[in-house]
Predicted model as a PDB file, atoms N, CA, C, CB and O in Angstrom, pLDDT in the B-factor column:
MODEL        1                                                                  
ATOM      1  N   UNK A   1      37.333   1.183  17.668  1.00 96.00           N  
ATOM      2  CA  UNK A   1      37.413  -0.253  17.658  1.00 96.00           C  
ATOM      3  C   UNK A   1      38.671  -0.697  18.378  1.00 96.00           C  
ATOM      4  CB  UNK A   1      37.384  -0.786  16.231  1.00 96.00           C  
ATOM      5  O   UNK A   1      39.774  -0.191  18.174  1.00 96.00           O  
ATOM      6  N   UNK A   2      38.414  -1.745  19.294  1.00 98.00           N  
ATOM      7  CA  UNK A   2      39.685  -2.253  19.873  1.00 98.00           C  
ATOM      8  C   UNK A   2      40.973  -2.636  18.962  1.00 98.00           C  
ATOM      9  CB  UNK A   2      39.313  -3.444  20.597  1.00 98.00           C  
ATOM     10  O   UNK A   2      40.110  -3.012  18.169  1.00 98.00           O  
ATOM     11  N   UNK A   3      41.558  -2.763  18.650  1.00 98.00           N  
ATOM     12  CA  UNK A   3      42.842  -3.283  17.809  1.00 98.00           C  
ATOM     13  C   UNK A   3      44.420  -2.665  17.993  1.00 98.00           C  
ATOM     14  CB  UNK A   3      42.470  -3.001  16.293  1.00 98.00           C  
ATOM     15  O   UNK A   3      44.732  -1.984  18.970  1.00 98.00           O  
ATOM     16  N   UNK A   4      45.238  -2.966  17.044  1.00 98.00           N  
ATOM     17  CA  UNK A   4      46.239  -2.572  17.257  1.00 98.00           C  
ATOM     18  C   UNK A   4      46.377  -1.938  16.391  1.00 98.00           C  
ATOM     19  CB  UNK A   4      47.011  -3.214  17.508  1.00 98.00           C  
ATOM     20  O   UNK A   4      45.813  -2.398  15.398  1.00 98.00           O  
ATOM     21  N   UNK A   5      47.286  -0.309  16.108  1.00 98.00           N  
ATOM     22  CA  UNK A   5      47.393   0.780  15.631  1.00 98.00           C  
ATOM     23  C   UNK A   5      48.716   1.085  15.239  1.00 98.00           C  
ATOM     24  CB  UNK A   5      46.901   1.577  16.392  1.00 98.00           C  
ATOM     25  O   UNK A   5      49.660   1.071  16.029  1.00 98.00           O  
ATOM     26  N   UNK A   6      48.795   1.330  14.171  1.00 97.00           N  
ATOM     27  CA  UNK A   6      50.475   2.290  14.010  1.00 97.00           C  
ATOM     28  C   UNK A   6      49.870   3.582  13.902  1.00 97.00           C  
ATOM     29  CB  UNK A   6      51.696   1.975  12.372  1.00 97.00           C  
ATOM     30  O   UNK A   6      48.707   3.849  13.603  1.00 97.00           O  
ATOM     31  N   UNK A   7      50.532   4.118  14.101  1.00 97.00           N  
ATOM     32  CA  UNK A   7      50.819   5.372  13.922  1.00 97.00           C  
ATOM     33  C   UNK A   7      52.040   6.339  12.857  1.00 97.00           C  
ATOM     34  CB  UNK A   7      51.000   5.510  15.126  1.00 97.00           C  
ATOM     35  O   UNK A   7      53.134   5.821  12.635  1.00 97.00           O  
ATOM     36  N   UNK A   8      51.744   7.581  12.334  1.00 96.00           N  
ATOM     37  CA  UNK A   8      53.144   7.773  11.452  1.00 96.00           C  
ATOM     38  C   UNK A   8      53.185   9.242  10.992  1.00 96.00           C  
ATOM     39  CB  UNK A   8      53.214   6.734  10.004  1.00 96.00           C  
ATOM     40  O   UNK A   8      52.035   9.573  10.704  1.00 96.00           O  
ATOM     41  N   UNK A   9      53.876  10.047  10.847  1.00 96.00           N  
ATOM     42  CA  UNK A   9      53.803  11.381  11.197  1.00 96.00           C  
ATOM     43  C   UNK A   9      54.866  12.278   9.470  1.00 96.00           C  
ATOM     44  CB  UNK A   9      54.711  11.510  13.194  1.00 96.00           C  
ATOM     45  O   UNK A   9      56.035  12.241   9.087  1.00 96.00           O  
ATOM     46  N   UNK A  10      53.892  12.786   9.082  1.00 95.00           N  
ATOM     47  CA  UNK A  10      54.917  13.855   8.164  1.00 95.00           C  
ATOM     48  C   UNK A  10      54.568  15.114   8.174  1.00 95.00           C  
ATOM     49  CB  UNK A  10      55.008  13.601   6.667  1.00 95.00           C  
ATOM     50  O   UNK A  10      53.428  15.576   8.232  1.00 95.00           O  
ATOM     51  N   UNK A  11      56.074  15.934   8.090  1.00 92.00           N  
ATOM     52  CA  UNK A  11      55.170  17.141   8.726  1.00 92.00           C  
ATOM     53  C   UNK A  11      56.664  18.043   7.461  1.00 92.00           C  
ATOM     54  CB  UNK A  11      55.072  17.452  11.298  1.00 92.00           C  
ATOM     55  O   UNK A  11      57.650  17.451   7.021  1.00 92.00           O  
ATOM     56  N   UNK A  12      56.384  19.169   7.269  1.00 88.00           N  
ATOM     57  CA  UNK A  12      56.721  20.256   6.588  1.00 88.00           C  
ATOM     58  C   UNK A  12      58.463  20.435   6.674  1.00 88.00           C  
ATOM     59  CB  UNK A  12      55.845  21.486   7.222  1.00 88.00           C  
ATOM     60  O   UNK A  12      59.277  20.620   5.769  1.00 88.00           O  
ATOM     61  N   UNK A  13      58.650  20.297   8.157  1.00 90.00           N  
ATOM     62  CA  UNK A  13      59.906  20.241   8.771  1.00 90.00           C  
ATOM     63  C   UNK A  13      59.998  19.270   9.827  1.00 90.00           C  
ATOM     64  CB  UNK A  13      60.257  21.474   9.257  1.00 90.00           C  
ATOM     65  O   UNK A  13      59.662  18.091   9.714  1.00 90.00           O  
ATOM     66  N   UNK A  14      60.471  19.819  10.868  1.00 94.00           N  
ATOM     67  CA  UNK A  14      60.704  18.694  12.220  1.00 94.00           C  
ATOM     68  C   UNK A  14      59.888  18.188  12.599  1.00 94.00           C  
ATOM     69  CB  UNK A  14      61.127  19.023  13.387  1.00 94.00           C  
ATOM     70  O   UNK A  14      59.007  19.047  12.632  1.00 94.00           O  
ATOM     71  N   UNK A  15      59.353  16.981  13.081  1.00 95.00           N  
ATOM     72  CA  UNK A  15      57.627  17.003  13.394  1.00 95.00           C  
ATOM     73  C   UNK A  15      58.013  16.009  14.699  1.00 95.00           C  
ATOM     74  CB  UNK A  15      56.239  16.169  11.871  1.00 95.00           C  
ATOM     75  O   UNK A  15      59.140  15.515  14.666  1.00 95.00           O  
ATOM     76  N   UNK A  16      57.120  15.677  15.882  1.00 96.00           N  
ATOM     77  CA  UNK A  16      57.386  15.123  16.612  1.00 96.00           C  
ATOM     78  C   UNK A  16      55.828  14.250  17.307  1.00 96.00           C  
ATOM     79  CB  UNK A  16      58.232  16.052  17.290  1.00 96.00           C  
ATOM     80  O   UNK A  16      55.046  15.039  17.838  1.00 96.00           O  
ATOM     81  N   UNK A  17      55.462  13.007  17.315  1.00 97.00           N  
ATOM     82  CA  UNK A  17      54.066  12.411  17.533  1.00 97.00           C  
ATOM     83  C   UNK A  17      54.441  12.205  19.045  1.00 97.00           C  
ATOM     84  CB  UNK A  17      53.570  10.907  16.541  1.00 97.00           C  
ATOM     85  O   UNK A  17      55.568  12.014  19.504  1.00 97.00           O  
ATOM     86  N   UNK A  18      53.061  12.297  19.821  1.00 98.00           N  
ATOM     87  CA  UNK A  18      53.173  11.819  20.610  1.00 98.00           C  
ATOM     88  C   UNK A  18      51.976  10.888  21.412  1.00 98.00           C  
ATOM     89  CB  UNK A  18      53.679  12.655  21.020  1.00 98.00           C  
ATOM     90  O   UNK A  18      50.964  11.345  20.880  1.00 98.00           O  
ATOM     91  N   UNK A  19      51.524   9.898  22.336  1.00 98.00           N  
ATOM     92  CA  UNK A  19      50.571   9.324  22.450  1.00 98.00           C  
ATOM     93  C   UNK A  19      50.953   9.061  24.281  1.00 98.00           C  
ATOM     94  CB  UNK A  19      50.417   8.099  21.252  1.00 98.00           C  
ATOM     95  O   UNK A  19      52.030   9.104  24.874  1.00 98.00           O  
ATOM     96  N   UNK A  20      49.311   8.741  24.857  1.00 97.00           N  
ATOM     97  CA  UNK A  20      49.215   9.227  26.198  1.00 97.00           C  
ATOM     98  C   UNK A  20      48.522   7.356  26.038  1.00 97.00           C  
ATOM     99  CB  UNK A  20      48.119  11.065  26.746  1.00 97.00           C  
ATOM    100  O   UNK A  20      47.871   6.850  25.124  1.00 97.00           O  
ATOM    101  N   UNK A  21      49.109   6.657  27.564  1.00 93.00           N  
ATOM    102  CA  UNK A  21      48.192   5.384  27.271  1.00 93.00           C  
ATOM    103  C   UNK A  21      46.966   5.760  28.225  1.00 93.00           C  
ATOM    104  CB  UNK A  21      48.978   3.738  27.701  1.00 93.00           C  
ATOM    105  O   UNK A  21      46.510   4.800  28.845  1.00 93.00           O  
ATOM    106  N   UNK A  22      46.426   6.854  28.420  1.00 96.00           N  
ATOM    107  CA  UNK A  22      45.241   7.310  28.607  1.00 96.00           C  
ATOM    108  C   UNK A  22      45.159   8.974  28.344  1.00 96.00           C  
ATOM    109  CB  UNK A  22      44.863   6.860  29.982  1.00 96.00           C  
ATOM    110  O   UNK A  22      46.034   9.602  27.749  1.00 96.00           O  
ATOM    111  N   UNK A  23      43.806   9.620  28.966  1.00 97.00           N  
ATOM    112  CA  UNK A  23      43.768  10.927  28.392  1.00 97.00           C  
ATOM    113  C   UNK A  23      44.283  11.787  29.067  1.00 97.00           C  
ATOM    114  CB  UNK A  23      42.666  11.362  28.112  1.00 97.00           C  
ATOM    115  O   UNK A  23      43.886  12.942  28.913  1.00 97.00           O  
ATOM    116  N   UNK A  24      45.322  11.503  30.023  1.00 98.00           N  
ATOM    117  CA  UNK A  24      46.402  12.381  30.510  1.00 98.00           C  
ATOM    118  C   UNK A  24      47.732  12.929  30.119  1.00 98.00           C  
ATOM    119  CB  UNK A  24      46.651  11.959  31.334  1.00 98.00           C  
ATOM    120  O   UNK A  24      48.867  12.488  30.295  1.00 98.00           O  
ATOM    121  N   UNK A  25      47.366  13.817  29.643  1.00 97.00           N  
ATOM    122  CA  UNK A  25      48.961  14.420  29.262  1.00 97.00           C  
ATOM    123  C   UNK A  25      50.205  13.923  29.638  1.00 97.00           C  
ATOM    124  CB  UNK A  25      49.173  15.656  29.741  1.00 97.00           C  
ATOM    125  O   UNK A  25      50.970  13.325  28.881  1.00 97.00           O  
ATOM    126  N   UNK A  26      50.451  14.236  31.098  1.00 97.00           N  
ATOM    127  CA  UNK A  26      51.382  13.674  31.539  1.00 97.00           C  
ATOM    128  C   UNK A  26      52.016  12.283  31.259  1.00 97.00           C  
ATOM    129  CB  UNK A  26      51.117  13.791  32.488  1.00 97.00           C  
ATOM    130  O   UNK A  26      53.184  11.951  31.456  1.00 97.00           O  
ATOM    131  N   UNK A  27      51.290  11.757  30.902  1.00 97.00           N  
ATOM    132  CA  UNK A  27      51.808  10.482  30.375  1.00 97.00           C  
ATOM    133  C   UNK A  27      52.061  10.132  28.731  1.00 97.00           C  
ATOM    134  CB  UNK A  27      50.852   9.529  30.883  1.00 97.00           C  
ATOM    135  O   UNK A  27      52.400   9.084  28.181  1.00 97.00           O  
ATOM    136  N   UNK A  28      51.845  11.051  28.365  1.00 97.00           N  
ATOM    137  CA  UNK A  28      52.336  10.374  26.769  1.00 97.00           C  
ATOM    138  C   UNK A  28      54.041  10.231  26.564  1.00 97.00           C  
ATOM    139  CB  UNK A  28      51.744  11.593  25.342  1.00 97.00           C  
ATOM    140  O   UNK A  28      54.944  10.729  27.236  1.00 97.00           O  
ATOM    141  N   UNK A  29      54.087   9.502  25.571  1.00 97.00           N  
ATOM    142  CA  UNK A  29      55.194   8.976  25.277  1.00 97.00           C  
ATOM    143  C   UNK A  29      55.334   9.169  23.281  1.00 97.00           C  
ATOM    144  CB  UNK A  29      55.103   7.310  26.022  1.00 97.00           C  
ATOM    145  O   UNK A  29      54.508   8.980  22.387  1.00 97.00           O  
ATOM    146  N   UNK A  30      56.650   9.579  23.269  1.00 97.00           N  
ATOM    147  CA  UNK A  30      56.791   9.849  21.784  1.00 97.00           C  
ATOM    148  C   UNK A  30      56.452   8.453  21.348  1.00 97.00           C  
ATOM    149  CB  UNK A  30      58.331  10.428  21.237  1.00 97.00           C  
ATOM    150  O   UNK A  30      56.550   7.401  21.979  1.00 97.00           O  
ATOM    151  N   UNK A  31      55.998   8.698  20.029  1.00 96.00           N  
ATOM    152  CA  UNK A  31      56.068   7.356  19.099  1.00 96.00           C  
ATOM    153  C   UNK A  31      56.603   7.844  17.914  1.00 96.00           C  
ATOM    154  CB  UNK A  31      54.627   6.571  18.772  1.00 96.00           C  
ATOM    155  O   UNK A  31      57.452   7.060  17.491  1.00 96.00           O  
ATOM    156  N   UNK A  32      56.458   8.790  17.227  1.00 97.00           N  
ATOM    157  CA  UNK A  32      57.096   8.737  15.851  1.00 97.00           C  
ATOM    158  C   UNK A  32      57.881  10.193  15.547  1.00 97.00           C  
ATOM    159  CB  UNK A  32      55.857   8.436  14.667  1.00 97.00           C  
ATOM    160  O   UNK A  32      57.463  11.223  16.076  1.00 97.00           O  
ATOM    161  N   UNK A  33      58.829  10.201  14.824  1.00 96.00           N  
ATOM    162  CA  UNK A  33      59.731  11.596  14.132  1.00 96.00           C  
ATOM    163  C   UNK A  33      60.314  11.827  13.221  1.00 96.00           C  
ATOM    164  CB  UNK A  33      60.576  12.019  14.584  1.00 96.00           C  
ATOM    165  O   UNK A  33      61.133  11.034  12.757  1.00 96.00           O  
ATOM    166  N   UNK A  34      60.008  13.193  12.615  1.00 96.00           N  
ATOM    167  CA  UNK A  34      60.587  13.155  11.536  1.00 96.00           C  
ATOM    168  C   UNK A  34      61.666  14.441  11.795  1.00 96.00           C  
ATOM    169  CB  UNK A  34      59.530  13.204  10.326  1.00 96.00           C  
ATOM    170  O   UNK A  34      61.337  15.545  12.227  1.00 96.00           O  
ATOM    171  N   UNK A  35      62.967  14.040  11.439  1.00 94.00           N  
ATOM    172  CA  UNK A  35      63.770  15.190  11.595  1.00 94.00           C  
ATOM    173  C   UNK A  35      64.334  16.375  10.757  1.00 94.00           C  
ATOM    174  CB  UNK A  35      64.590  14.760  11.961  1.00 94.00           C  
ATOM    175  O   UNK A  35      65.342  17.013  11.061  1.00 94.00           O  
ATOM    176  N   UNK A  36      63.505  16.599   9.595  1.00 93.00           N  
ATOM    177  CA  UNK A  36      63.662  17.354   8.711  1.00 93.00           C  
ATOM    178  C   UNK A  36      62.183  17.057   7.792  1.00 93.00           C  
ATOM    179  CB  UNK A  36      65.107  17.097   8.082  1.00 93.00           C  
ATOM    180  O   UNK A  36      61.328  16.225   8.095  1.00 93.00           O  
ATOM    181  N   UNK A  37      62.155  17.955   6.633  1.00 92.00           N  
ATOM    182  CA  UNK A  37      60.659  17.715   5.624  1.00 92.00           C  
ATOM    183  C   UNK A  37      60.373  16.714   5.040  1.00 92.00           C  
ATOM    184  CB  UNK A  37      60.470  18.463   4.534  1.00 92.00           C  
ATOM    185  O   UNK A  37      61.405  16.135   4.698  1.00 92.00           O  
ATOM    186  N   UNK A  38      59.264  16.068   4.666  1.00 92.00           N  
ATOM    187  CA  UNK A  38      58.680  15.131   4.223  1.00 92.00           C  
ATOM    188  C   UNK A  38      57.593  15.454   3.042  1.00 92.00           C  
ATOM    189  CB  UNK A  38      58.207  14.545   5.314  1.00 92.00           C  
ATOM    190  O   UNK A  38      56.664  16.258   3.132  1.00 92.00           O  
ATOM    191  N   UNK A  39      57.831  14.872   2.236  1.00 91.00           N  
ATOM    192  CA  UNK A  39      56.616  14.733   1.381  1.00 91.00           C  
ATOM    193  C   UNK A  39      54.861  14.857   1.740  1.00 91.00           C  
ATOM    194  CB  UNK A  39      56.841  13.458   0.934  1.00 91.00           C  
ATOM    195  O   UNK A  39      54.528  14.249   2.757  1.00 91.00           O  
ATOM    196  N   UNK A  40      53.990  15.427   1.154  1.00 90.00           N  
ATOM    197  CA  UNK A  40      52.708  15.098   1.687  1.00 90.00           C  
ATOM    198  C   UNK A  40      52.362  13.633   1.772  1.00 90.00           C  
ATOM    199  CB  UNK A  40      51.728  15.747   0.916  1.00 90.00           C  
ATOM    200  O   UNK A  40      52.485  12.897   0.793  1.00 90.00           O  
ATOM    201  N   UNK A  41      52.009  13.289   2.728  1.00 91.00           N  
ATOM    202  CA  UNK A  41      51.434  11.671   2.820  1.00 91.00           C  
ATOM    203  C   UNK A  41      53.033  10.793   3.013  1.00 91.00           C  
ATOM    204  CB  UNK A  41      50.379  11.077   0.966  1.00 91.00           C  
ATOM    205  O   UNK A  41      53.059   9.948   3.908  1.00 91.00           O  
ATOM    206  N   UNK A  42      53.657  10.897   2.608  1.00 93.00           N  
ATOM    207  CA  UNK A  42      55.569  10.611   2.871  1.00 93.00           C  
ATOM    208  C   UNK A  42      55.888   9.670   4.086  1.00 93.00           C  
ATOM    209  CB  UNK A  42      56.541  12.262   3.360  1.00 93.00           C  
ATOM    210  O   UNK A  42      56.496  10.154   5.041  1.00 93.00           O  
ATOM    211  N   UNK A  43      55.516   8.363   4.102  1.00 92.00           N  
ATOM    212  CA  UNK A  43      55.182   7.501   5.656  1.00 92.00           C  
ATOM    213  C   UNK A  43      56.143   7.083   5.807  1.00 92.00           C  
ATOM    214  CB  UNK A  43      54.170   6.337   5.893  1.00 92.00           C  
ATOM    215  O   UNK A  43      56.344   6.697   6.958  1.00 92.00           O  
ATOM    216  N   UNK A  44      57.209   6.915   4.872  1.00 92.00           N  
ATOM    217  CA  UNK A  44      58.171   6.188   4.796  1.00 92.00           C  
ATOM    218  C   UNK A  44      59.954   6.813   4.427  1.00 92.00           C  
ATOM    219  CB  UNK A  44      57.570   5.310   3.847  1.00 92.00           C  
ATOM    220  O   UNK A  44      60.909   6.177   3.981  1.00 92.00           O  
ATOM    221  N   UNK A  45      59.876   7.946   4.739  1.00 95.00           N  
ATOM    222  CA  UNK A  45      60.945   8.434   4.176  1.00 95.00           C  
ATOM    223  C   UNK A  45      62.186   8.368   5.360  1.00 95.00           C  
ATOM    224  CB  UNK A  45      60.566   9.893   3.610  1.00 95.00           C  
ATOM    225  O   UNK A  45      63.349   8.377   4.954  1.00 95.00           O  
ATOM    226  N   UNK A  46      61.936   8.307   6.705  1.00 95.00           N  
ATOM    227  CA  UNK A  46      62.536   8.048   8.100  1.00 95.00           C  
ATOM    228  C   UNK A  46      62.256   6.619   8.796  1.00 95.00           C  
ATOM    229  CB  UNK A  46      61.973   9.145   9.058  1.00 95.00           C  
ATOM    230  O   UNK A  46      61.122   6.183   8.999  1.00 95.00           O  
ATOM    231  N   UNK A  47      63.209   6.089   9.063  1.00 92.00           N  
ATOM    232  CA  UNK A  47      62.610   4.846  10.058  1.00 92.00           C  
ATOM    233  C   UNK A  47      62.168   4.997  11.238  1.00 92.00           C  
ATOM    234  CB  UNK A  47      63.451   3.902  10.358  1.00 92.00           C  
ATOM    235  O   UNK A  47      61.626   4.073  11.844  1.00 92.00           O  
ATOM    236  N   UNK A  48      62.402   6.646  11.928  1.00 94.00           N  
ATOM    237  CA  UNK A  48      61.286   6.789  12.835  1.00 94.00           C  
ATOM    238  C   UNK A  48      59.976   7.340  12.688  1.00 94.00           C  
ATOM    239  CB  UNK A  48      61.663   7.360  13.678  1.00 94.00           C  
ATOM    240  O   UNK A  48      59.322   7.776  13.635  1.00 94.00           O  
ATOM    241  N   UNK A  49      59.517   7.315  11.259  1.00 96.00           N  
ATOM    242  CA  UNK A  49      58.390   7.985  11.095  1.00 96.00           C  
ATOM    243  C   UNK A  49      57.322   7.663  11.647  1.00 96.00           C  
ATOM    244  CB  UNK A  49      58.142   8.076  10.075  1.00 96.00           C  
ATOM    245  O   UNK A  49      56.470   8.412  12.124  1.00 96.00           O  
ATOM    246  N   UNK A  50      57.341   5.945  11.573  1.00 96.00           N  
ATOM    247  CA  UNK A  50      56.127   5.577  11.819  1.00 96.00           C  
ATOM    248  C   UNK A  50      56.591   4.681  13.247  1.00 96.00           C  
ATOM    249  CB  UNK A  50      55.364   4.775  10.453  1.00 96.00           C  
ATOM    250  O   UNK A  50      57.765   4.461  13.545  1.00 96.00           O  
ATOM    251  N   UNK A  51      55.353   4.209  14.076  1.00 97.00           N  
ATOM    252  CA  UNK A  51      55.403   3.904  15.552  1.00 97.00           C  
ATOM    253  C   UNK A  51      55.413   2.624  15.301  1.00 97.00           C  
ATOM    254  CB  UNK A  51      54.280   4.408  16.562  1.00 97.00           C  
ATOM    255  O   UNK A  51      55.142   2.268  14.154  1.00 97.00           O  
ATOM    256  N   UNK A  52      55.845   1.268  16.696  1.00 96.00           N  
ATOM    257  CA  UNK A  52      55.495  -0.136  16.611  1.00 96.00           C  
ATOM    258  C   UNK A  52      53.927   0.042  16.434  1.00 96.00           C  
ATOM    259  CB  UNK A  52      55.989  -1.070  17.976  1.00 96.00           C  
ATOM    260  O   UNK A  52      53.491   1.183  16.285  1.00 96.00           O  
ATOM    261  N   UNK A  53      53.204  -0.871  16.442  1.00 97.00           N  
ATOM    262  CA  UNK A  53      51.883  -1.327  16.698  1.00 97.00           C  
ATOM    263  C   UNK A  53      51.741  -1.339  18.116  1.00 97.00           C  
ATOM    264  CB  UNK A  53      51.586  -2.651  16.105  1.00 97.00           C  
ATOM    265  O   UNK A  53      52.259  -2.095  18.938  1.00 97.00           O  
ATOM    266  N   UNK A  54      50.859  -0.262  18.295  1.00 97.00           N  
ATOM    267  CA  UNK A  54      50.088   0.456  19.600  1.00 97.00           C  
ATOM    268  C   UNK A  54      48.669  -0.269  20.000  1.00 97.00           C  
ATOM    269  CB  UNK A  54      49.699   2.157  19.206  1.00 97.00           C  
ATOM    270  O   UNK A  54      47.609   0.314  19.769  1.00 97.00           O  
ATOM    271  N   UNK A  55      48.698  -1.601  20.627  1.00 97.00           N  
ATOM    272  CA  UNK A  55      47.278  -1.292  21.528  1.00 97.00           C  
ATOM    273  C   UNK A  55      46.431  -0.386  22.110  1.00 97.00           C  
ATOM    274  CB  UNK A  55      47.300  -1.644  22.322  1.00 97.00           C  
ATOM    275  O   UNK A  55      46.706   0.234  23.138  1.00 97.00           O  
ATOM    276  N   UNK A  56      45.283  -0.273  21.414  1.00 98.00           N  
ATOM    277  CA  UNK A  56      43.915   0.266  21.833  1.00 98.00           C  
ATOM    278  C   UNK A  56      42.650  -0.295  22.052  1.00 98.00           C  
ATOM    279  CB  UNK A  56      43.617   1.009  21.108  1.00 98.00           C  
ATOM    280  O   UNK A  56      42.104  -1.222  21.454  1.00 98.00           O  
ATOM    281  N   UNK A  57      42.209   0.472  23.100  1.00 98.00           N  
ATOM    282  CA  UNK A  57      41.083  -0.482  23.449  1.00 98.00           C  
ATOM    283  C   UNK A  57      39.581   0.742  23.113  1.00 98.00           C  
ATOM    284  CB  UNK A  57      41.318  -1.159  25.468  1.00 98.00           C  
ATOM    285  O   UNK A  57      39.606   1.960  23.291  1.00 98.00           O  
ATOM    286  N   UNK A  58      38.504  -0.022  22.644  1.00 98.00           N  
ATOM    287  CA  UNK A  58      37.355   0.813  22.103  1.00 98.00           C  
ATOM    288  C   UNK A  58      36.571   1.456  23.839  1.00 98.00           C  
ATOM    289  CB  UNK A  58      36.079  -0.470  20.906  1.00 98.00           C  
ATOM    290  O   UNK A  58      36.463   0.792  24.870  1.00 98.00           O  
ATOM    291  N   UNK A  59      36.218   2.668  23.649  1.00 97.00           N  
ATOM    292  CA  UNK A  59      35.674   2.999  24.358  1.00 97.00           C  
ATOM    293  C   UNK A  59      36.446   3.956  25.549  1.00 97.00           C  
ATOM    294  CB  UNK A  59      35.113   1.973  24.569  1.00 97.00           C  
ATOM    295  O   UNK A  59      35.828   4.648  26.357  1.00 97.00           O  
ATOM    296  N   UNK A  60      38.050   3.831  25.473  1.00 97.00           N  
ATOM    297  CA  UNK A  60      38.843   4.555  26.468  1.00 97.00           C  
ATOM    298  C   UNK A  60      39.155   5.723  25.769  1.00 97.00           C  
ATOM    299  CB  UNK A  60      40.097   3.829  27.003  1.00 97.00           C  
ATOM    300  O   UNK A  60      39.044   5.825  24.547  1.00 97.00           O  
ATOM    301  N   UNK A  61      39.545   6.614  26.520  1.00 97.00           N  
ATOM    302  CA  UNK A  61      40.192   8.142  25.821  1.00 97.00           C  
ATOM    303  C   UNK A  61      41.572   8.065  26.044  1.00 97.00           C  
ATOM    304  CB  UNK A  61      39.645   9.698  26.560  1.00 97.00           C  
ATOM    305  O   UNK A  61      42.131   7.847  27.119  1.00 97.00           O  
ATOM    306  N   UNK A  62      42.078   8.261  24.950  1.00 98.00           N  
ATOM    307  CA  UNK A  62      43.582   8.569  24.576  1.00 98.00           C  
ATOM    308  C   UNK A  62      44.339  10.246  24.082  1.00 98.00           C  
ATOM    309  CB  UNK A  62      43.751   7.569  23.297  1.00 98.00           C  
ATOM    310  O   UNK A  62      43.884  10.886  23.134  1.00 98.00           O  
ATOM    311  N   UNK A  63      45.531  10.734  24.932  1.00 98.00           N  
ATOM    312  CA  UNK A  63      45.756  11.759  24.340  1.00 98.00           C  
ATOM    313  C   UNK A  63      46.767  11.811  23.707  1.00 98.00           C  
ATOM    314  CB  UNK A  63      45.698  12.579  24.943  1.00 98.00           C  
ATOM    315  O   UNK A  63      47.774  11.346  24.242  1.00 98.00           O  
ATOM    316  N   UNK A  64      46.882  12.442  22.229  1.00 98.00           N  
ATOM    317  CA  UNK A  64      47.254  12.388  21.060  1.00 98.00           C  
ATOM    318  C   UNK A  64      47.920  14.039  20.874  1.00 98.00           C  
ATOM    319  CB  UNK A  64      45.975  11.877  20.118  1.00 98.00           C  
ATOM    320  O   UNK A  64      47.228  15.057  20.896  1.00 98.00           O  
ATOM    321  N   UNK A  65      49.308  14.003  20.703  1.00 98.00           N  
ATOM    322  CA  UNK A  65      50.005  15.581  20.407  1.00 98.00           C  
ATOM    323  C   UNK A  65      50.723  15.096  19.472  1.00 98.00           C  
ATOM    324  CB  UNK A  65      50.957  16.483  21.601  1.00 98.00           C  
ATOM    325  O   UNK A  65      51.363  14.045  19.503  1.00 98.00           O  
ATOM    326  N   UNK A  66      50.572  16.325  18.085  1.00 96.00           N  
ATOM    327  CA  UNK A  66      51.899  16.566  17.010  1.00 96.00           C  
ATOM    328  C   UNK A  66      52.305  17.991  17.098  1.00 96.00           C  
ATOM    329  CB  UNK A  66      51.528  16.254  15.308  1.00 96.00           C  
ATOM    330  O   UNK A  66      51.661  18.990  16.778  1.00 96.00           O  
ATOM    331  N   UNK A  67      53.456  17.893  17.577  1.00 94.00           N  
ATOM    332  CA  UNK A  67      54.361  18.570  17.039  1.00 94.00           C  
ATOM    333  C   UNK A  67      55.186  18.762  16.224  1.00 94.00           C  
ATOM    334  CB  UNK A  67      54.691  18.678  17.398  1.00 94.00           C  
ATOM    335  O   UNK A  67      55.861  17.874  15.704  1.00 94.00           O  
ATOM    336  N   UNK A  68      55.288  20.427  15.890  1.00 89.00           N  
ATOM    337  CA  UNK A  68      55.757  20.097  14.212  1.00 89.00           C  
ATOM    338  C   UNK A  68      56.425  21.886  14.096  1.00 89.00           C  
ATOM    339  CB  UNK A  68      53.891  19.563  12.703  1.00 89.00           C  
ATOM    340  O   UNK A  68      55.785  22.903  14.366  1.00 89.00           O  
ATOM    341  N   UNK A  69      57.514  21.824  13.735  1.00 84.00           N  
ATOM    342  CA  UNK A  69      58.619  23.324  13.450  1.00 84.00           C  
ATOM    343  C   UNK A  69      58.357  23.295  12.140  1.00 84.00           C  
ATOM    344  CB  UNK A  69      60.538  23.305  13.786  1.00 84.00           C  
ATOM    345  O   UNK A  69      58.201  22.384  11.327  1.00 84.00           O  
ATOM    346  N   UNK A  70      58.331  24.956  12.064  1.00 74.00           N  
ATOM    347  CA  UNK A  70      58.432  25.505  10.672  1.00 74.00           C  
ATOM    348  C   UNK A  70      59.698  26.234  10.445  1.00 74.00           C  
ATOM    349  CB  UNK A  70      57.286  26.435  10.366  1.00 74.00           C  
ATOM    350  O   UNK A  70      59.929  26.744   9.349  1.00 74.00           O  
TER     351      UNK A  70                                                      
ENDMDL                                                                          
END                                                                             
């Protein structure tokens, strides 16, 4: 569905989101991080956890990477 999106990332240890404004790698851009462990589900424990509100449009392909250290 077209709309606008956050995004928000918890991960075990370091975790790092990233988002493409299409389905090319080369182009993504971080949106969210966590720099140490988080709780399961934990959206809020970093103020970079979670991303601004991301426009999307229905029907385009987007590429989407998490990275995440153990």
């Amino acid at each position: 569905m077209t709309g606008d999106y956050q995004f928000a990332i918890a991960s075990d240890n370091q975790g790092l989101l990233w988002l493409s404004t299409d389905a090319n790698p080369a182009n993504k851009v971080p949106l969210a991080s966590v720099p140490d462990q988080t709780g399961y589900r934990q959206w809020n424990l970093y103020t970079g956890q979670r991303s601004d509100y991301i426009h999307l449009e229905a029907g385009r392909r987007y590429y989407i990477e998490a990275l995440m250290r153990s």
